[in-house]
MMTF fields as JSON, N, C-alpha, C and O atoms, coordinates in Angstrom:
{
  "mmtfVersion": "1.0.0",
  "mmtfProducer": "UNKNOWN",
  "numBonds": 423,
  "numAtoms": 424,
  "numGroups": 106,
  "numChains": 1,
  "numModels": 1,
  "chainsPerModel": [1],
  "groupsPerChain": [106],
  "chainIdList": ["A"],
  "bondAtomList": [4, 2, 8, 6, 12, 10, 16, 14, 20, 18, 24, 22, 28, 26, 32, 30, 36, 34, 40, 38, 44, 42, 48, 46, 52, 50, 56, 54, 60, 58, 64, 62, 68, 66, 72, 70, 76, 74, 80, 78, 84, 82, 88, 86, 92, 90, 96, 94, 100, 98, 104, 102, 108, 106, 112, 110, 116, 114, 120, 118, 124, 122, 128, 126, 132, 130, 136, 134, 140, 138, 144, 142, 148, 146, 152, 150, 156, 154, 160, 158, 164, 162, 168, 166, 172, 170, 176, 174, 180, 178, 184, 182, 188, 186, 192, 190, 196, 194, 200, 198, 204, 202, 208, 206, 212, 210, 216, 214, 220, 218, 224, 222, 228, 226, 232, 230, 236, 234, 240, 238, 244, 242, 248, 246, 252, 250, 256, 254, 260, 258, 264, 262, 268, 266, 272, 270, 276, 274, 280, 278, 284, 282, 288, 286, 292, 290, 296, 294, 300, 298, 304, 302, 308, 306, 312, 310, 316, 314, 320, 318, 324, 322, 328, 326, 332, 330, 336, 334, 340, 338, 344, 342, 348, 346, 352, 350, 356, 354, 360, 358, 364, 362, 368, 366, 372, 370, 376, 374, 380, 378, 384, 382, 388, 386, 392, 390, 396, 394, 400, 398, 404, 402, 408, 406, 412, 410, 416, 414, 420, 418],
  "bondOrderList": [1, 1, 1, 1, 1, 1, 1, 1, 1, 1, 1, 1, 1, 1, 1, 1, 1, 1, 1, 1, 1, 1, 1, 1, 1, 1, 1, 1, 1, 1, 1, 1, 1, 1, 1, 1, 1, 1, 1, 1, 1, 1, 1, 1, 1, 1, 1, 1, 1, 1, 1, 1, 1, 1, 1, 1, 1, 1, 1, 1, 1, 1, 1, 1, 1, 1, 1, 1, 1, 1, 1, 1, 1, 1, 1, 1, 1, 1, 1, 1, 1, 1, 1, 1, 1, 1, 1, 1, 1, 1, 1, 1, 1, 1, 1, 1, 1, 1, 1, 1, 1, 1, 1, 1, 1],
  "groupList": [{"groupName": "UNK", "atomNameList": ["N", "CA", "C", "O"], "elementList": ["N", "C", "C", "O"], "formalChargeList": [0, 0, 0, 0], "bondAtomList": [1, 0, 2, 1, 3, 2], "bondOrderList": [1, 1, 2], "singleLetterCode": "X", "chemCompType": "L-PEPTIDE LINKING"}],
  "groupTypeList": [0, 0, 0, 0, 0, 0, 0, 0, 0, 0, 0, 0, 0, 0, 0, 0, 0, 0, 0, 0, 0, 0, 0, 0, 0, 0, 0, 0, 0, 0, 0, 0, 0, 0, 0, 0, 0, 0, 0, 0, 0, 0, 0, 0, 0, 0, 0, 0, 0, 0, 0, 0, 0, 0, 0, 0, 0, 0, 0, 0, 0, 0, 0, 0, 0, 0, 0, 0, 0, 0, 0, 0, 0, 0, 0, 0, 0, 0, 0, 0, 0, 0, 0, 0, 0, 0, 0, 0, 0, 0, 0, 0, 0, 0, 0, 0, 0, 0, 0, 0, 0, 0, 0, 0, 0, 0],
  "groupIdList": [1, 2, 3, 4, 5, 6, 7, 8, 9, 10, 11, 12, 13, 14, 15, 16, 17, 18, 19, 20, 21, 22, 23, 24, 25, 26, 27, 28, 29, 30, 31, 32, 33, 34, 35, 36, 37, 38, 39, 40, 41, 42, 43, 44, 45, 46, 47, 48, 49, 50, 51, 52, 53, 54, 55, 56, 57, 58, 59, 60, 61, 62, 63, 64, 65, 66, 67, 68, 69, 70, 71, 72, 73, 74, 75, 76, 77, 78, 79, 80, 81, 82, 83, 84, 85, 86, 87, 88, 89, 90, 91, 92, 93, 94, 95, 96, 97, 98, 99, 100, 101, 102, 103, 104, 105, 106],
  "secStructList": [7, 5, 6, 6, 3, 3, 3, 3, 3, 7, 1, 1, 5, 3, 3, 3, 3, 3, 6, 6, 1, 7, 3, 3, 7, 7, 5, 6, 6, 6, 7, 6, 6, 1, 7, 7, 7, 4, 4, 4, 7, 4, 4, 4, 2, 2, 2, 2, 2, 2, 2, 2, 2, 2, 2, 2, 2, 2, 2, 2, 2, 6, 6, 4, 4, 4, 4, 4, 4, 4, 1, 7, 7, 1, 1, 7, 4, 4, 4, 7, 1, 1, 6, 6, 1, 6, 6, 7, 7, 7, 7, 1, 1, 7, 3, 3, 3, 3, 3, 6, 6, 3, 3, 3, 3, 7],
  "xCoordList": [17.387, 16.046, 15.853, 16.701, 14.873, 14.125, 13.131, 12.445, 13.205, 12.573, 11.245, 10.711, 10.715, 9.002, 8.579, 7.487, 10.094, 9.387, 10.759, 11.894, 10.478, 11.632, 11.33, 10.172, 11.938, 12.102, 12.655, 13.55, 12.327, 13.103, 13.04, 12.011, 14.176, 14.517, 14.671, 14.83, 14.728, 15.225, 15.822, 16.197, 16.076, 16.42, 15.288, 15.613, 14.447, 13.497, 12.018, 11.21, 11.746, 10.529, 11.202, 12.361, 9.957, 10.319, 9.471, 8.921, 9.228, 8.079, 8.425, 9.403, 7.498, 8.04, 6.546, 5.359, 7.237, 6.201, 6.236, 7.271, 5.641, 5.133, 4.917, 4.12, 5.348, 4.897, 3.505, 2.765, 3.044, 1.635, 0.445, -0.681, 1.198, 0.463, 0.382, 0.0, 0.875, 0.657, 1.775, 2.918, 1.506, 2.431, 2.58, 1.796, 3.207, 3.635, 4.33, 5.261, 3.922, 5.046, 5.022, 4.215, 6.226, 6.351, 7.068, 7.888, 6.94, 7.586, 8.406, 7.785, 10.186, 10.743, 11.336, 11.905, 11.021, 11.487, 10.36, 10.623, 8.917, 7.773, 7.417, 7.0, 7.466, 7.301, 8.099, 7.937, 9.121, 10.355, 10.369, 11.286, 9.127, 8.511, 7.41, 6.74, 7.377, 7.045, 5.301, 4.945, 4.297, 3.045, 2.433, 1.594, 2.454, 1.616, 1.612, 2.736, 0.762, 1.15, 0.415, -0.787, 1.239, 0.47, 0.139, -0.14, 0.236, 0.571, -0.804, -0.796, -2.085, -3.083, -3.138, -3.881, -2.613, -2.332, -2.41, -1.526, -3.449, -3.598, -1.821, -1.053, -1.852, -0.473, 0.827, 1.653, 1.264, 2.209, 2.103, 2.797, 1.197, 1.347, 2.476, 2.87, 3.015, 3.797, 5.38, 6.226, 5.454, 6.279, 6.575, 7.668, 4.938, 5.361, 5.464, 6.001, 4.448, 5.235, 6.94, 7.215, 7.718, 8.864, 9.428, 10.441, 9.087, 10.076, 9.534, 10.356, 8.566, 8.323, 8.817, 9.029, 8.93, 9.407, 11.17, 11.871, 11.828, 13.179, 13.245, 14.276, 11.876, 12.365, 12.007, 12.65, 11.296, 11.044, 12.586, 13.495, 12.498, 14.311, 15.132, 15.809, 15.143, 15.774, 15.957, 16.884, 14.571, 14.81, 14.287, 13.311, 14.52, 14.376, 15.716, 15.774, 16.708, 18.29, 18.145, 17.644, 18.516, 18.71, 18.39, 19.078, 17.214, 16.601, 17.737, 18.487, 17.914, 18.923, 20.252, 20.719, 21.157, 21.977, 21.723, 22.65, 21.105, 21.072, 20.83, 21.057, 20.392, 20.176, 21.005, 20.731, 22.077, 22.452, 23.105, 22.66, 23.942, 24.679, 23.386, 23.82, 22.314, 21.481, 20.812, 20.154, 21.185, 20.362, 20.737, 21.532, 20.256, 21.127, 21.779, 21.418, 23.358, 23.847, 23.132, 21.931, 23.426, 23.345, 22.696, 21.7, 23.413, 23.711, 22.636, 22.042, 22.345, 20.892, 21.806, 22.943, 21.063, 21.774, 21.628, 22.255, 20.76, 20.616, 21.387, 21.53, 22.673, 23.884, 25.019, 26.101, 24.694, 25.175, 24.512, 23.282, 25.26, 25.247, 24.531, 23.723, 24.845, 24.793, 23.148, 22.585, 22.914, 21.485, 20.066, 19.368, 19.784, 18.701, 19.178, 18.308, 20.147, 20.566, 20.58, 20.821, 20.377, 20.808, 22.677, 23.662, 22.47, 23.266, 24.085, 25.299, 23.004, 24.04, 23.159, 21.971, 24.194, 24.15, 24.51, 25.284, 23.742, 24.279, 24.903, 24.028, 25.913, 26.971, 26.123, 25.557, 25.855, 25.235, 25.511, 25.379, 25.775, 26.184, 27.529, 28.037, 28.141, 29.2, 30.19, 29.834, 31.568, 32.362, 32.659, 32.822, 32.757, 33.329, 34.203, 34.721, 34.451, 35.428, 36.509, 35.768, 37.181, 38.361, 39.019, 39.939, 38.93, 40.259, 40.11, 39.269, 41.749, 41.93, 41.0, 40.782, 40.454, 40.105, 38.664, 38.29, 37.991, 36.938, 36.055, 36.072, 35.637, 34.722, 33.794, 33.191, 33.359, 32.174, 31.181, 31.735, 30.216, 29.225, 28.292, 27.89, 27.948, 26.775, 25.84, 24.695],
  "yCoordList": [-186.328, -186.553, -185.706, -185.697, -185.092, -184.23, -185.354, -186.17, -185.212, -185.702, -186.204, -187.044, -185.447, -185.751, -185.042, -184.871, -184.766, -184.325, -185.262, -185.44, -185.6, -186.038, -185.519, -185.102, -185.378, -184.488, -185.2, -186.017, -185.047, -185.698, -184.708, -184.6, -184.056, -182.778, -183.409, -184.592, -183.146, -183.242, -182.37, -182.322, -181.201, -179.918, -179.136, -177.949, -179.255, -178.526, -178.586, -177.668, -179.943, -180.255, -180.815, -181.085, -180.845, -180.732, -181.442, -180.622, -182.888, -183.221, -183.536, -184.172, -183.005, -182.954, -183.903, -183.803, -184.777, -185.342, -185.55, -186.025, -185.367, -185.451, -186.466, -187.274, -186.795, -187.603, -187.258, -188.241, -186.363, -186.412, -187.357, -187.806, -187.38, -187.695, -186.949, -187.392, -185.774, -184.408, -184.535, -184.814, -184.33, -184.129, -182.7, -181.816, -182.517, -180.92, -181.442, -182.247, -181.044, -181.131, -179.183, -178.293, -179.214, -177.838, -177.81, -178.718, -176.675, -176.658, -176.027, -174.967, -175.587, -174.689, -173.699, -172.676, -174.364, -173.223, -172.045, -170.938, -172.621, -171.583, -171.256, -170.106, -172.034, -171.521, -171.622, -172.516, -170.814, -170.589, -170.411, -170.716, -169.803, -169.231, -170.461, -170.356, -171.436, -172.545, -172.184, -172.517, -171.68, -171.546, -172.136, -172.417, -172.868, -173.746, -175.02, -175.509, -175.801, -177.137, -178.177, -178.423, -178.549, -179.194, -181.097, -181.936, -181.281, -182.267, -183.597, -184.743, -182.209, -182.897, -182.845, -183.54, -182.303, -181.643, -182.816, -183.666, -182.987, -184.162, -184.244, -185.168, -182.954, -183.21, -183.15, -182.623, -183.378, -183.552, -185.206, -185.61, -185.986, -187.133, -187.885, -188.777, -187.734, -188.703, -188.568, -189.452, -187.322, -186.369, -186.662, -186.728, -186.913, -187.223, -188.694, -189.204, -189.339, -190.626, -191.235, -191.957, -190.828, -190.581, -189.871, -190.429, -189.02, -188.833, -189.478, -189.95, -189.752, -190.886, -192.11, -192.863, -192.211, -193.831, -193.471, -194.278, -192.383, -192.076, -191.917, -192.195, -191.327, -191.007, -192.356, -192.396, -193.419, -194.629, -195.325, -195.486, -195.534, -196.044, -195.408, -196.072, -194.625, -193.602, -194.006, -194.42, -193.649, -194.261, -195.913, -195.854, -197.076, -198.019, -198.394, -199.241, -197.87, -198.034, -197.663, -198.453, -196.36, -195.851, -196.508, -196.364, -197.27, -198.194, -199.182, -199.273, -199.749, -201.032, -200.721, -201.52, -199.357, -199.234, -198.964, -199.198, -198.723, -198.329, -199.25, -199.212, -200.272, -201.626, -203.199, -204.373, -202.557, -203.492, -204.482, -205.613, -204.058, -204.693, -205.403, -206.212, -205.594, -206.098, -207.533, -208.445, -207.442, -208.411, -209.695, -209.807, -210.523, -212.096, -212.089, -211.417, -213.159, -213.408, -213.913, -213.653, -214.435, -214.663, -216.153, -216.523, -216.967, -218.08, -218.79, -218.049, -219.893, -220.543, -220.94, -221.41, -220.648, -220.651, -222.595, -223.185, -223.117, -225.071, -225.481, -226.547, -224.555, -225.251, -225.428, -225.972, -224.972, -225.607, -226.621, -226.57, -227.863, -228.723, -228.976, -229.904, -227.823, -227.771, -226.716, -226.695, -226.398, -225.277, -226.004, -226.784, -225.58, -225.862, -226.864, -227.319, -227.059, -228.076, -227.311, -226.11, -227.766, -227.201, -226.558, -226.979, -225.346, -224.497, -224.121, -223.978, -224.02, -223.077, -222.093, -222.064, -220.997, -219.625, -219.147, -219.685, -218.019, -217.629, -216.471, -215.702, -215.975, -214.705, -214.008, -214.396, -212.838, -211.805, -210.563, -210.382, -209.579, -210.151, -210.827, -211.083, -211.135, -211.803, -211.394, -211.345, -210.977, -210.037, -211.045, -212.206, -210.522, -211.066, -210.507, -211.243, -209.476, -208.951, -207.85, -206.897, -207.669, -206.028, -205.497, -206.191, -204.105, -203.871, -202.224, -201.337, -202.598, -201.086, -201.148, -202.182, -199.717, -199.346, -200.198, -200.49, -200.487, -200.704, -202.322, -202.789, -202.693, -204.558, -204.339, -203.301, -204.852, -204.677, -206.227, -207.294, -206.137, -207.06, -207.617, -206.942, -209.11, -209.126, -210.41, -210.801],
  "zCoordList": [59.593, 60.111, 61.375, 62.267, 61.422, 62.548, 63.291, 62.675, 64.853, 65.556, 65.508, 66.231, 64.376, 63.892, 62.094, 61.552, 61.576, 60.149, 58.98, 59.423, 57.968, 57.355, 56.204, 56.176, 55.211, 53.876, 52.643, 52.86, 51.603, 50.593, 49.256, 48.589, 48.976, 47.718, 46.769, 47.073, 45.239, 43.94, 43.471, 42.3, 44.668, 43.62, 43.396, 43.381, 43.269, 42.997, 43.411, 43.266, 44.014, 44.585, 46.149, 46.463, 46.908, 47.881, 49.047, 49.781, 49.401, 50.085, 51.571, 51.965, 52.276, 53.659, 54.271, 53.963, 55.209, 56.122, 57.759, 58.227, 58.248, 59.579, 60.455, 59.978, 61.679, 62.492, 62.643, 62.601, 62.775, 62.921, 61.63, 61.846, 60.437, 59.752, 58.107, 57.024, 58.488, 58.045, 56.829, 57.194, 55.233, 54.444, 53.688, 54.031, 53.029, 52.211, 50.836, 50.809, 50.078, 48.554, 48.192, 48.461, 47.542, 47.159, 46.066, 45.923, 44.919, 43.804, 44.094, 44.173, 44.545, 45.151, 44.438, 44.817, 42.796, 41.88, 41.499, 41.029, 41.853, 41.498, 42.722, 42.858, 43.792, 45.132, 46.004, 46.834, 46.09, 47.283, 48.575, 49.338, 48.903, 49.934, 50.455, 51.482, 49.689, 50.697, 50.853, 51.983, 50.146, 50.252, 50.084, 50.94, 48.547, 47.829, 48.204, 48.096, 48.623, 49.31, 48.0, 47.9, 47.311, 46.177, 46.574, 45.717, 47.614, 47.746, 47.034, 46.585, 47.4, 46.512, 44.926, 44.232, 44.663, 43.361, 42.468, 42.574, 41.515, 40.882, 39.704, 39.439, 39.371, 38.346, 39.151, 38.406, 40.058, 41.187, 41.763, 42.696, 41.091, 41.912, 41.437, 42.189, 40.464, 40.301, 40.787, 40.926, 40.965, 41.753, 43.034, 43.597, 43.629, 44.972, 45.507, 46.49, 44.057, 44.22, 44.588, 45.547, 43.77, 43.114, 44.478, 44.9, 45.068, 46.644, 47.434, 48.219, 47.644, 48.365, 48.358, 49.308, 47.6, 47.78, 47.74, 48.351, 47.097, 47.884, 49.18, 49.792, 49.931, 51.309, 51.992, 53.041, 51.853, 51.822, 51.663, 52.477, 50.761, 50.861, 51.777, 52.562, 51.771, 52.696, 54.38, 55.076, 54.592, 55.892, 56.116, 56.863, 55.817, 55.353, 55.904, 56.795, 55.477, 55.002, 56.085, 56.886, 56.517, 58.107, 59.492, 60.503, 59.386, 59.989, 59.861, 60.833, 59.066, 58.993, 59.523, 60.335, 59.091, 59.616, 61.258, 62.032, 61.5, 63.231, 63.727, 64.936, 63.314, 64.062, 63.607, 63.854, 62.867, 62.277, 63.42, 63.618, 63.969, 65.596, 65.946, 66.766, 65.879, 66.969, 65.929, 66.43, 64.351, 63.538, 64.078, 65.011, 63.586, 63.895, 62.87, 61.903, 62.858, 61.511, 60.409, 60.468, 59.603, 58.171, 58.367, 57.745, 59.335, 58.964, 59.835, 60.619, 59.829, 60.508, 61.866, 61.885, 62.821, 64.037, 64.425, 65.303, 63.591, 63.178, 63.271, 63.87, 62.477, 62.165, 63.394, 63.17, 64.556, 65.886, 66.112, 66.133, 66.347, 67.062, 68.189, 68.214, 69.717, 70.356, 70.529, 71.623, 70.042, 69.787, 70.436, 69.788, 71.872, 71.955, 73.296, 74.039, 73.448, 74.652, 75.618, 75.501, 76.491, 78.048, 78.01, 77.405, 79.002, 78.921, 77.244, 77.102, 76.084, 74.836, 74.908, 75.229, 74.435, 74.476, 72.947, 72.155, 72.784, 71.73, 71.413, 71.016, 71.385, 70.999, 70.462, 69.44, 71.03, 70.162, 70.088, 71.298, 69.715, 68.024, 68.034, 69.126, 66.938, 66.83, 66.148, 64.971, 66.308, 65.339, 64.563, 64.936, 63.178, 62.073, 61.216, 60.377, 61.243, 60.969, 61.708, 61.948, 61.947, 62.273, 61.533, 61.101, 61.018, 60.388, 61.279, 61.426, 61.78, 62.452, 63.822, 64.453, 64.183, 64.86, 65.314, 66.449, 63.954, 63.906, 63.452, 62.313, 64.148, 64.843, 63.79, 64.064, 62.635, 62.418, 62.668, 62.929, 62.58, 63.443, 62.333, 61.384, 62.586, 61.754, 63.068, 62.84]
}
């Protein structure tokens, strides 16, 4: 990911979008040189459906991984006893697992 454009390839098509707003689809096998912007292109929609919603997943996922350390666990935080009383705190995040080098967090 680029600071303001993200991309999603098949090999051969090619849709690029913009923080501004701004999108691009390209056929990269008929247009290499990046000219033709078909993105309105009534016979390309399903095309760009179809990376779209990969680059949608895409960063979706990315989103989750980068913030995963910060989710709450799994588990209903109810299930303390103590939740909601004067002086409880809650661990955040909370390790639940180690192996090796590496804490992972949920």
């Amino acid at each position: 990911m680029l600071s303001s454009a993200w991309m999603a390839f098949d090999g051969r098509h090619k849709l690029s979008k913009y923080s501004s707003g701004e999108a691009m689809l390209f056929d990269l096998q008929e247009d290499p040189d990046e000219r033709n912007n078909l993105i309105t292109t009534p016979e390309y929609s399903d095309i760009c459906r179809r990376l779209e919603a990969a680059l949608t997943s895409e960063m979706m996922l990315s989103v989750s991984v980068a913030v995963h350390d910060r989710m709450p666990r799994p588990r209903s935080m109810a299930e303390d006893e103590d939740m909601g009383r004067e002086g409880w705190t809650w661990r955040y995040p909370s390790p639940v697992d180690v192996t090796g080098d590496q804490a992972f967090y949920l």
